[in-house]
C-alpha positions in Angstrom: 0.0 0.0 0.0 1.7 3.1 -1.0 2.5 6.0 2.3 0.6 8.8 0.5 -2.9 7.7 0.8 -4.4 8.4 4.3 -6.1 4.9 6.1 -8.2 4.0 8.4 -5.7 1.7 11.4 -7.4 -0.4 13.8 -5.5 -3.5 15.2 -5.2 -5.6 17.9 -1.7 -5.9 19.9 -1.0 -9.2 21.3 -4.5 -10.7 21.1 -4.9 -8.4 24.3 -5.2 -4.7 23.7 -7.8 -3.3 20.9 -6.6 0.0 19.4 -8.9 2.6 18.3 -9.0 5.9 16.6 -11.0 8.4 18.6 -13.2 9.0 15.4 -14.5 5.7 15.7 -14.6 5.6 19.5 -16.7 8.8 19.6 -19.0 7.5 16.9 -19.5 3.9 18.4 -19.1 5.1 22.5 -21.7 2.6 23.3 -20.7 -0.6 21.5 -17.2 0.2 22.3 -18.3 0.4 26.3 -19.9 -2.8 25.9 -17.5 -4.7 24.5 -15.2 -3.3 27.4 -17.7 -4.9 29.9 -17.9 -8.0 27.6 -14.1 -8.9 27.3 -13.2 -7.3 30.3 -10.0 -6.1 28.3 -9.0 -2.8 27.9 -9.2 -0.4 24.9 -6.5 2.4 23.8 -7.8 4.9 22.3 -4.8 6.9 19.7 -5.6 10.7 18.5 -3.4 12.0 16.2 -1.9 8.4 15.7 -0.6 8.7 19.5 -2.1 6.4 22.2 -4.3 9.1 24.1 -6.4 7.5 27.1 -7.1 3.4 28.2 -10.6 2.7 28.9 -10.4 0.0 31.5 -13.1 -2.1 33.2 -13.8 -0.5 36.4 -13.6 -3.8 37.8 -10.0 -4.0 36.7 -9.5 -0.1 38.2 -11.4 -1.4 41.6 -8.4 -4.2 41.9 -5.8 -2.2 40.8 -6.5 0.2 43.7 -6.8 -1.9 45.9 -3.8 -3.8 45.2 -2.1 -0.3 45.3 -3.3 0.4 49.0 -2.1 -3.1 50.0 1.3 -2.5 48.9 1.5 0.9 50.1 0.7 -0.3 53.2 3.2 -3.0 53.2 5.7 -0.1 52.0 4.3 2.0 55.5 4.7 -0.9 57.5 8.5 -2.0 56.1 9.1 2.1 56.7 7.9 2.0 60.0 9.6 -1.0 61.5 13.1 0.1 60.1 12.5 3.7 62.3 11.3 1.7 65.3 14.7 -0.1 64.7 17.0 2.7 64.1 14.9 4.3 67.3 16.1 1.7 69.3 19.5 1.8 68.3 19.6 5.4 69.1 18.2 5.8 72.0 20.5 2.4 73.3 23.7 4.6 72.1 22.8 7.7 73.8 21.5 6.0 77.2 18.6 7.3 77.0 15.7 5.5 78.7 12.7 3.6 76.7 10.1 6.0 76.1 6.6 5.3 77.9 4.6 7.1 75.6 4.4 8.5 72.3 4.6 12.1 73.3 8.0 10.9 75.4 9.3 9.1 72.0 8.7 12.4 70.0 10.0 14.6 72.9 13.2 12.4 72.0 13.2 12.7 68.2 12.2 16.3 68.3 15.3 17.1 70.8 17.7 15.5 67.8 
């Protein structure tokens, strides 16, 4: 097919990800939402033959935050026990006595 005549591209990528111009996506918004709820696959949609948005499942979204908050939390709580470490450590080098309460253990770290 010769460069100089303008076509219309729409392709699947890896039997996974249906690309569409955002002519057609406009003009077909509800069969295109559909099949997203159908396949449960995402669609990209390309303006100006660049990949613009993904329209994703919500369901897929739903996970995906979720799983996000999980590992933040698992980040926190990796965060957390390495300070409660380093705590101890400093408060065993500098003598100082355990802390009772939280307002003594920032009392501590603010005096540093």
């Amino acid at each position: 097919m010769p460069l100089d005549k303008p076509c219309k591209v729409q392709y699947d990528v890896l039997d996974m990800l249906q690309i569409i111009n955002i002519t057609d996506a406009r003009s077909n918004l509800g069969k295109l939402i559909q099949k997203i709820k159908t396949t449960k696959e995402p669609i990209i949609i390309i303006q100006d033959s660049t990949p613009s948005v993904v329209i994703y499942p919500y369901d897929d979204i739903a996970k995906r935050e979720e799983e996000r908050e999980q590992l933040f939390q698992l980040k926190f709580q990796k965060i957390f026990r390495e300070g409660e470490k380093s705590f101890k450590k400093y408060i065993q080098k500098k003598s100082i006595q355990t802390p009772r309460s939280e307002e003594e253990a920032y009392s501590i770290i603010k005096s540093v």
